[in-house]
PLY file of the C-alpha trace (Angstrom):
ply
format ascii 1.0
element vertex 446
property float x
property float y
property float z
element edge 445
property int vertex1
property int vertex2
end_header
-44.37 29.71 -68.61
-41.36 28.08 -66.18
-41.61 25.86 -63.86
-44.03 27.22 -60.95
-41.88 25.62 -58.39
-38.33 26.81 -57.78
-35.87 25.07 -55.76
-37.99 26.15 -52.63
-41.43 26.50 -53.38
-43.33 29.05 -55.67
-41.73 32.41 -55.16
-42.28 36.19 -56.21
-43.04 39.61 -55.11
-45.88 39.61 -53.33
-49.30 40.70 -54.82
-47.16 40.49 -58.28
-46.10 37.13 -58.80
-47.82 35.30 -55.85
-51.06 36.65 -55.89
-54.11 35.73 -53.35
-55.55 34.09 -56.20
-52.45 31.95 -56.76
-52.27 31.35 -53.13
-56.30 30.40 -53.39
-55.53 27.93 -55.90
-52.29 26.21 -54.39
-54.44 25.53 -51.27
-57.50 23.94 -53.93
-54.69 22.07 -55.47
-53.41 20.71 -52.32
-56.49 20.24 -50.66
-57.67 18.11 -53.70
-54.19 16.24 -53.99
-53.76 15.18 -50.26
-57.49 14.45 -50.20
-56.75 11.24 -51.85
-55.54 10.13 -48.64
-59.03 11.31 -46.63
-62.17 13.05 -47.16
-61.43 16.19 -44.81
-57.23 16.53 -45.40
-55.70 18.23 -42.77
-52.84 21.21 -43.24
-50.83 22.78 -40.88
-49.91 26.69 -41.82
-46.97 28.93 -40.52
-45.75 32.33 -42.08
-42.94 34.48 -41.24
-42.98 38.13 -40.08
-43.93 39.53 -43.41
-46.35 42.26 -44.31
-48.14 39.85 -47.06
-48.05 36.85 -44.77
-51.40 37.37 -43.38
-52.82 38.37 -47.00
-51.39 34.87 -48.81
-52.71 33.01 -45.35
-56.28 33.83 -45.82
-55.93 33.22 -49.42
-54.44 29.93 -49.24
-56.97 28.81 -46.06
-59.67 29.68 -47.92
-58.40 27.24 -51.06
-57.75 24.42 -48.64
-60.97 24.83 -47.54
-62.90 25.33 -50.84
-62.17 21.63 -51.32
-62.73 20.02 -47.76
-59.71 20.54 -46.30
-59.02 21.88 -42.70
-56.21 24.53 -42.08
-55.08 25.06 -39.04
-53.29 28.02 -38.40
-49.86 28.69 -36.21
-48.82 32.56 -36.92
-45.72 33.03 -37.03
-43.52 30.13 -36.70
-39.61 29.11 -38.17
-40.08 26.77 -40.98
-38.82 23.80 -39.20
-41.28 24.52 -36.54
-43.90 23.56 -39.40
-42.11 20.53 -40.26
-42.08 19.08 -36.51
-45.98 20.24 -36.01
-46.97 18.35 -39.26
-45.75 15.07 -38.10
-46.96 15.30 -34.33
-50.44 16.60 -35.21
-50.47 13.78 -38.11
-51.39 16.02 -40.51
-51.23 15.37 -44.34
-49.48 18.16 -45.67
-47.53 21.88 -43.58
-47.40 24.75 -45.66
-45.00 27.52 -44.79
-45.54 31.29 -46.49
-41.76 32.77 -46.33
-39.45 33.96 -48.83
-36.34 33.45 -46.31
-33.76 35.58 -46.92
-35.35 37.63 -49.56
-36.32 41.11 -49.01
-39.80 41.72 -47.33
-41.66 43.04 -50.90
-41.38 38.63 -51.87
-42.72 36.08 -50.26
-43.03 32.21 -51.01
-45.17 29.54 -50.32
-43.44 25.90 -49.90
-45.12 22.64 -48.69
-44.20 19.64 -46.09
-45.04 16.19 -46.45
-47.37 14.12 -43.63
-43.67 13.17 -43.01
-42.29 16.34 -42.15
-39.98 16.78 -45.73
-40.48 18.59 -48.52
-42.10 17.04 -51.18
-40.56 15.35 -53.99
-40.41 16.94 -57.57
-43.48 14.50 -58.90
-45.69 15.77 -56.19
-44.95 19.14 -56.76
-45.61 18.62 -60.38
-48.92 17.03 -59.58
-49.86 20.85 -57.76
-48.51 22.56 -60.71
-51.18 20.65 -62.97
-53.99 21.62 -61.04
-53.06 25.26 -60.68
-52.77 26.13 -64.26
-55.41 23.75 -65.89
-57.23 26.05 -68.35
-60.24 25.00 -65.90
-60.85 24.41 -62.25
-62.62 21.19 -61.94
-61.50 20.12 -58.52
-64.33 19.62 -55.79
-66.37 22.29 -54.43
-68.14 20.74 -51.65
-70.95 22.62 -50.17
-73.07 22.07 -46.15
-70.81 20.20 -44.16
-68.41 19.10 -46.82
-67.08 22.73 -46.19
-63.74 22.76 -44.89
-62.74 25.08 -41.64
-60.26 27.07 -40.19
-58.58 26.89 -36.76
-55.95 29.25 -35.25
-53.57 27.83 -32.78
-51.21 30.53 -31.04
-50.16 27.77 -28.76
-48.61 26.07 -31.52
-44.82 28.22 -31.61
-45.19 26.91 -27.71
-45.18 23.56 -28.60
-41.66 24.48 -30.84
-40.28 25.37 -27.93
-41.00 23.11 -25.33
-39.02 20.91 -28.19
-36.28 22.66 -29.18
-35.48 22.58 -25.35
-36.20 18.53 -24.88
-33.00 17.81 -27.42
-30.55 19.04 -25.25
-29.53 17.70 -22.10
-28.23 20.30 -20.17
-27.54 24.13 -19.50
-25.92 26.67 -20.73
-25.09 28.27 -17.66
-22.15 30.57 -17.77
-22.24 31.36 -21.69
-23.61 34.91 -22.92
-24.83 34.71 -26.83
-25.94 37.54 -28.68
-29.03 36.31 -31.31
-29.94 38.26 -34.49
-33.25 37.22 -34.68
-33.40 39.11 -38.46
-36.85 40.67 -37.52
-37.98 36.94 -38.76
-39.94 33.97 -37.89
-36.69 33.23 -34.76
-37.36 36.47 -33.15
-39.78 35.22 -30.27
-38.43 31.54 -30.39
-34.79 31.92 -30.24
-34.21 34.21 -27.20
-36.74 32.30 -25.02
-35.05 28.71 -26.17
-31.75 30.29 -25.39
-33.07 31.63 -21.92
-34.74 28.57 -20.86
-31.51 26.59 -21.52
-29.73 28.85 -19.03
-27.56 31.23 -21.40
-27.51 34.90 -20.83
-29.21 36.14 -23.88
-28.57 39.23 -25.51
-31.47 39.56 -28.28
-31.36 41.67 -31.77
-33.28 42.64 -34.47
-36.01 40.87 -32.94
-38.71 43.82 -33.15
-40.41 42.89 -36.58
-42.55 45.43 -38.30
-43.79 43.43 -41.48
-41.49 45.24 -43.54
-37.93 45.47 -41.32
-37.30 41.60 -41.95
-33.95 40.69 -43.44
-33.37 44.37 -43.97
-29.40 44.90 -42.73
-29.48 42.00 -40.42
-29.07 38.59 -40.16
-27.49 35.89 -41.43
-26.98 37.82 -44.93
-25.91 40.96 -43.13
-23.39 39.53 -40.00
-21.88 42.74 -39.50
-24.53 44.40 -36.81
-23.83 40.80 -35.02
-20.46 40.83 -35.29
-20.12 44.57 -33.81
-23.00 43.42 -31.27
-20.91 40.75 -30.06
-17.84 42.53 -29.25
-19.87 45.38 -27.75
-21.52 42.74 -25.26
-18.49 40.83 -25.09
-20.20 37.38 -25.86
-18.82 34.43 -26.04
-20.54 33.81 -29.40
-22.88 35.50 -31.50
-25.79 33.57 -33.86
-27.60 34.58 -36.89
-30.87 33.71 -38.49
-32.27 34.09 -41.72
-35.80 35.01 -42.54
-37.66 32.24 -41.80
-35.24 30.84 -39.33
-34.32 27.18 -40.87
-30.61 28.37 -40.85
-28.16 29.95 -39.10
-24.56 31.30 -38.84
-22.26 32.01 -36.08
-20.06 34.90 -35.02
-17.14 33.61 -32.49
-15.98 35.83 -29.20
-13.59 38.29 -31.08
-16.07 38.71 -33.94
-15.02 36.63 -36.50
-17.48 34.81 -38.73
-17.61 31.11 -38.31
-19.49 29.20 -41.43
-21.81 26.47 -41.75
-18.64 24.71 -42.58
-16.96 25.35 -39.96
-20.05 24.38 -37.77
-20.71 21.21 -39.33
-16.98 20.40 -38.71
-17.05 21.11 -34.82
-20.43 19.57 -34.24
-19.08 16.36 -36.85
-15.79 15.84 -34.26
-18.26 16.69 -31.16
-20.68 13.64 -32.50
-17.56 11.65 -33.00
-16.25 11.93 -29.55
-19.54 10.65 -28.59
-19.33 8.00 -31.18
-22.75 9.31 -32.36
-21.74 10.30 -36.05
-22.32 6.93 -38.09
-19.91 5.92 -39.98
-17.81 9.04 -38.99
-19.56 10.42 -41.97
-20.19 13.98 -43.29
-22.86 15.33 -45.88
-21.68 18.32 -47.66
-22.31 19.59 -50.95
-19.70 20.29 -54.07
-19.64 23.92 -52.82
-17.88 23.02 -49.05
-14.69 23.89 -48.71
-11.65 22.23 -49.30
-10.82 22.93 -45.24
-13.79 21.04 -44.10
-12.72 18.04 -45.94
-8.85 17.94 -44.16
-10.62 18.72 -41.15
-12.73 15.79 -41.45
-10.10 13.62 -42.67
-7.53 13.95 -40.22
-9.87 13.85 -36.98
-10.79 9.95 -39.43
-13.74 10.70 -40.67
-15.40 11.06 -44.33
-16.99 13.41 -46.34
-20.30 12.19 -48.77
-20.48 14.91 -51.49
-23.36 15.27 -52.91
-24.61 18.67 -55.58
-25.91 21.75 -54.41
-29.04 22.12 -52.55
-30.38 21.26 -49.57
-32.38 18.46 -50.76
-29.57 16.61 -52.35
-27.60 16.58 -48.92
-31.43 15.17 -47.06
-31.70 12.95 -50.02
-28.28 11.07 -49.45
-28.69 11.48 -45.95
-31.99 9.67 -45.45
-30.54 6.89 -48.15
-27.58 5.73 -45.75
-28.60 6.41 -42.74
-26.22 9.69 -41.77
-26.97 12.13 -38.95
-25.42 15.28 -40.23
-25.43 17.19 -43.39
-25.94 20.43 -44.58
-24.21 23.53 -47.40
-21.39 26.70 -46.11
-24.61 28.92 -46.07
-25.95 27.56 -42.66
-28.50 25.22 -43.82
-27.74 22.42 -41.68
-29.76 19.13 -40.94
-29.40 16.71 -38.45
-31.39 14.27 -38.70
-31.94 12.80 -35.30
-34.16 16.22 -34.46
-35.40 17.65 -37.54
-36.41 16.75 -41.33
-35.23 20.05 -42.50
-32.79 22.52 -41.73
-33.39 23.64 -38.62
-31.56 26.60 -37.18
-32.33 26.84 -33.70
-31.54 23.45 -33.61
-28.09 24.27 -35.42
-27.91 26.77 -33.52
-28.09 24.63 -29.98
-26.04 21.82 -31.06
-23.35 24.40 -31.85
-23.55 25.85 -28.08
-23.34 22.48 -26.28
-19.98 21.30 -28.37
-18.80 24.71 -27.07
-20.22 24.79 -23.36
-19.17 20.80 -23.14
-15.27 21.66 -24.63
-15.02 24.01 -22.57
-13.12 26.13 -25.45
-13.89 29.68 -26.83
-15.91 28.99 -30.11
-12.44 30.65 -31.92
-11.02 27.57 -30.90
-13.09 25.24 -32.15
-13.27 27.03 -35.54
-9.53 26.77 -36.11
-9.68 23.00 -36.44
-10.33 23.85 -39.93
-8.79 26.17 -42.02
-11.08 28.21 -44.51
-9.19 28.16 -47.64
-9.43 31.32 -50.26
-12.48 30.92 -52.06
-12.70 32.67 -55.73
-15.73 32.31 -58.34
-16.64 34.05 -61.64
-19.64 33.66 -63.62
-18.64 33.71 -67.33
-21.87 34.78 -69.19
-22.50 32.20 -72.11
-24.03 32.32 -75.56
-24.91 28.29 -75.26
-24.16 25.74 -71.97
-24.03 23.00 -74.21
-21.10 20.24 -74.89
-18.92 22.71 -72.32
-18.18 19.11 -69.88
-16.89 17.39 -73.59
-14.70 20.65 -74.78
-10.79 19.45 -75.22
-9.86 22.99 -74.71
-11.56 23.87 -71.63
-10.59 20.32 -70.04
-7.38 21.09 -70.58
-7.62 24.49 -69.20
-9.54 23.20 -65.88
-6.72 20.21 -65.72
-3.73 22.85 -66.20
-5.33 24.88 -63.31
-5.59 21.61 -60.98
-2.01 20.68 -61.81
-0.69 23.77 -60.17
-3.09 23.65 -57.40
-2.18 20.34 -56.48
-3.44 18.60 -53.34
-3.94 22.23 -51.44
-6.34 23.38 -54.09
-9.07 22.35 -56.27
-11.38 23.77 -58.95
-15.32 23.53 -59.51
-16.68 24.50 -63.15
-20.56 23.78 -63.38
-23.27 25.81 -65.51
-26.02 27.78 -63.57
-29.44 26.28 -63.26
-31.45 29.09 -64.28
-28.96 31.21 -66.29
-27.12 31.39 -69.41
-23.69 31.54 -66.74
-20.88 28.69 -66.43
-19.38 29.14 -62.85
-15.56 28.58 -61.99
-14.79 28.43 -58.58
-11.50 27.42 -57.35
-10.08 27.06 -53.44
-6.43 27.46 -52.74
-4.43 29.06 -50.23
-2.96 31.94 -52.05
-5.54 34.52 -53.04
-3.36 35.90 -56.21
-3.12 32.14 -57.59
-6.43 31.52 -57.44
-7.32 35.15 -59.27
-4.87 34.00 -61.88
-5.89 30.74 -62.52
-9.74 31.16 -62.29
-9.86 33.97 -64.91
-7.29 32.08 -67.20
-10.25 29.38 -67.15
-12.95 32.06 -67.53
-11.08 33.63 -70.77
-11.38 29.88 -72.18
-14.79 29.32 -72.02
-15.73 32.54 -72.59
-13.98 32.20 -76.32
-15.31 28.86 -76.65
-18.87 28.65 -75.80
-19.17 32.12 -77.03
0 1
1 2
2 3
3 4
4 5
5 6
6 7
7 8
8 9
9 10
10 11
11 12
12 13
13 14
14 15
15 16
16 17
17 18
18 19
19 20
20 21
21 22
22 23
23 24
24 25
25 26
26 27
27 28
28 29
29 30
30 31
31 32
32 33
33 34
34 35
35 36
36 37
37 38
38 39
39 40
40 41
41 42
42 43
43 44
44 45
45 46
46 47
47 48
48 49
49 50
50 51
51 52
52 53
53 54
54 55
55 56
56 57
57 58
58 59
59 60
60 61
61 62
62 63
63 64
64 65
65 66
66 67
67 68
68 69
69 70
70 71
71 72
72 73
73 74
74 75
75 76
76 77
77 78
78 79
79 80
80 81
81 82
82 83
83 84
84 85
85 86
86 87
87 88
88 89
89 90
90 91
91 92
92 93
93 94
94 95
95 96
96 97
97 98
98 99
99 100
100 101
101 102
102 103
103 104
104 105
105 106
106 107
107 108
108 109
109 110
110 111
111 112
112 113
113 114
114 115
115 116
116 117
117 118
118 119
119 120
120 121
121 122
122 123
123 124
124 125
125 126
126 127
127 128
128 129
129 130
130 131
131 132
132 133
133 134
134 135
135 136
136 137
137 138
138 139
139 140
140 141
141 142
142 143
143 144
144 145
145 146
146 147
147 148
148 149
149 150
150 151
151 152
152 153
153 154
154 155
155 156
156 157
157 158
158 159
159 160
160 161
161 162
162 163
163 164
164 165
165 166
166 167
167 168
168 169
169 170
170 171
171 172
172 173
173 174
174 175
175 176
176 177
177 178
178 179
179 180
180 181
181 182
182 183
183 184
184 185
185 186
186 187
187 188
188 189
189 190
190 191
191 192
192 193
193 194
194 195
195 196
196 197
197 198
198 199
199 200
200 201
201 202
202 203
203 204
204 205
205 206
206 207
207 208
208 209
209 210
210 211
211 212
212 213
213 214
214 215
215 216
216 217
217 218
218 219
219 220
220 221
221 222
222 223
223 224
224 225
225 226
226 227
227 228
228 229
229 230
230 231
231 232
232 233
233 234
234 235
235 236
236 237
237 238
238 239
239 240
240 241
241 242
242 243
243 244
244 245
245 246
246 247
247 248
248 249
249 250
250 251
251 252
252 253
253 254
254 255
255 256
256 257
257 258
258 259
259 260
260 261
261 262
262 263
263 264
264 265
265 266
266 267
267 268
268 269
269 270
270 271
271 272
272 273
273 274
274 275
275 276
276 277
277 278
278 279
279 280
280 281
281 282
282 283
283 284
284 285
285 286
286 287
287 288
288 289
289 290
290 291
291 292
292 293
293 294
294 295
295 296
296 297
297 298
298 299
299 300
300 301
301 302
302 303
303 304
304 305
305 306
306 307
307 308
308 309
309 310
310 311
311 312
312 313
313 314
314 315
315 316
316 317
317 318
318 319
319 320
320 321
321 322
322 323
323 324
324 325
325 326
326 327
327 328
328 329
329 330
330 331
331 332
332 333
333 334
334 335
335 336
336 337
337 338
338 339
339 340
340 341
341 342
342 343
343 344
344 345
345 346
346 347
347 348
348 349
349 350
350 351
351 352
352 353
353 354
354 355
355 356
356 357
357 358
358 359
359 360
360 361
361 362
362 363
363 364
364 365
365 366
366 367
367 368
368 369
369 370
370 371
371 372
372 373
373 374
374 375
375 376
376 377
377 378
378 379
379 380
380 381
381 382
382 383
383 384
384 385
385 386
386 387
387 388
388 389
389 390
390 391
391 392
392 393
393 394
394 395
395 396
396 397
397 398
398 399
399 400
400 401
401 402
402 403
403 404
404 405
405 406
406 407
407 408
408 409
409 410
410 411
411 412
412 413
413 414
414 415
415 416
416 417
417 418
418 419
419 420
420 421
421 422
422 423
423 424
424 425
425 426
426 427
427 428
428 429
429 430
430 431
431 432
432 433
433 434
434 435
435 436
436 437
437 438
438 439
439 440
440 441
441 442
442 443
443 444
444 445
């Protein structure tokens, strides 16, 4: 058996994979875990909108309280939302049930620190233990050792009265179409946005249990992108699933990145000399654009590898305010422990409403160079990084790139694949030289 938890939690099809009983005994092994801390450990729980949320809720409730622990229960909430409830209620652990982007059939169940992040790799290991021990031996209190359940809808509330606190002023004037992705954003988002004083045009923000993700979104942009010209908009934002990230259409329709958003917010938090150290976090997977960008406005990049964690871990080490990956999943840090896209999402607005600029604008500070990757499927990863041959292949490629290009080769975390990715700004070089490298290691590591 793998690892039970992925790079985000435990994850599967629903009722498959992550069963009720699985659920039942991640809440044991948490309850018994955090329970260290006190006798009666205290959990916060949010879902998103789908059908086997409510299922893997009751499950995991029940587990939590099998051992003593006390659950109480938000509905349907973004992920960050659980992250900023767990620290102001003090509790010891937030649980969120979401596969985010995924289609509805999966669903996921990932925890939160008393701190509001997600826990490290040796706590997670801990819950693994506990959960597939040939036998349960954790507590099973009995009388008034019995844990309980309370539901809170006035919880998603207290996310909003929030989200609206960070920012300082209105959005009069600006009209934003949101594609709530029929997720955990589609109550939150519009009402934020409203209450802020944009005029808000609201999509996909009907969920059914099984219409989540499903042609919409931040994996689907089109609908937004058509939605925004139709409305004529000034901008257009997209969710994911479970709402902790976001990406952003501009006024004639264009997509604009989580590169391109970190870059504008980066020089907006310079102006305000609020970005410390004029310092970016981005991972290996950023493009080369954000990088001028940042450099010739004087600031920095810290690269860190991919994953969301990585870019939280470096920037809670030195102190930085902003970090996040090209996908949307953008932290900052001042307002959230996690990626946070309504947050995103609002910070993007007020360096456009305070420019006074079109979004289109902003976005052309950087350029988005021609991205290219191929996944070369491998017979063995190993000793690839200390092959002559390919070296010289990668170095070969980065000669003719030159300072306009570079190339990224690293090996897949869960498959037998070696990725090349290469940035440049002429699409047929980059073709060229990416499957030149490709051909290499496809003869040499088999």
């Amino acid at each position: 058996m793998g690892r039970l938890f992925g790079t985000d939690g435990v994850r599967g099809v629903a009722n498959k994979q992550l069963t009720p009983e699985l659920a039942f005994r991640l809440g044991r092994a948490a309850a018994a875990y955090f329970g260290k801390e006190t006798e009666h450990p205290v959990f916060i729980i949010g879902r998103d909108t789908r059908k086997s949320g409510e299922m893997l809720e009751s499950a995991l409730a029940a587990g939590i309280c099998s051992v003593g622990g006390n659950a109480i229960v938000g509905g349907v909430v973004p992920t960050p939302a659980v992250a900023y409830l767990t620290r102001k209620y003090k509790a010891q652990a937030g649980v969120v049930i979401s596969a985010s982007h995924n289609p509805f059939q999966d669903n996921g169940i990932k925890f939160f620190a008393g701190t509001g992040y997600k826990l490290p790799d040796a706590v997670e290991d801990e819950l693994e233990k506990f959960v597939t021990a040939d036998e349960d031996t954790l507590p099973r209190p009995t009388g008034d050792g019995v844990g309980k359940v309370s539901y809170r809808h006035d919880m998603v509330k207290q996310y909003i009265d929030y989200a609206i606190s960070v920012i300082e002023h209105k959005f009069a004037g600006l009209k934003v179409v949101v594609d709530c992705s029929q997720g955990a954003a589609y109550e939150v988002a519009p009402v934020v946005l409203k209450n802020l004083g944009a005029e808000v045009i609201a999509i996909n923000n009907k969920p059914n249990g099984i219409n989540i993700n499903d042609g919409c979104g931040s994996t689907h942009i089109e609908m937004l992108q058509r939605a925004v010209l139709e409305h004529q908009a000034d901008l257009g934002i997209a969710h994911d699933g479970d709402a902790d990230r976001c990406l952003a259409v501009d006024e004639k329709g264009e997509l604009v990145d989580g590169d391109q958003m970190m870059v504008i917010c980066a020089l907006n938090l310079m102006k305000q000399n609020k970005l410390k150290d004029n310092t970016l976090v981005a991972t290996v997977m950023s493009n080369i654009g954000l990088h001028k960008a940042i450099k010739q406005a004087g600031g920095r990049v810290e690269v860190t590898q991919v994953g969301d964690r990585y870019v939280l871990e470096t920037m809670r080490e030195k102190g930085y305010v902003l970090g996040g990956e090209q996908s949307g999943h953008i932290i900052f840090s001042e307002f959230s422990t996690t990626g946070d896209g309504l947050i995103t999402a609002l910070q993007l607005l007020t360096a456009v409403h305070t420019s006074g600029k079109k979004l289109s604008e902003l976005a052309s500070v950087m350029t988005r160079y021609p991205q290219l990757l191929v996944n070369v499927r491998v017979k063995s990863k190993d000793g690839w990084e200390d092959n002559a041959v390919i070296a010289d292949a990668i170095n070969q490629g980065n000669t003719e790139l030159g300072d306009d290009g570079r190339i990224l080769v690293r090996p897949s975390g869960t498959e037998q694949l070696i990725r090349v990715m290469a940035e440049g700004p002429n699409q047929g070089e980059l073709d060229r030289i990416v499957h030149s490298i490709a051909d290499v290691i496809k003869k040499q590591q088999g």
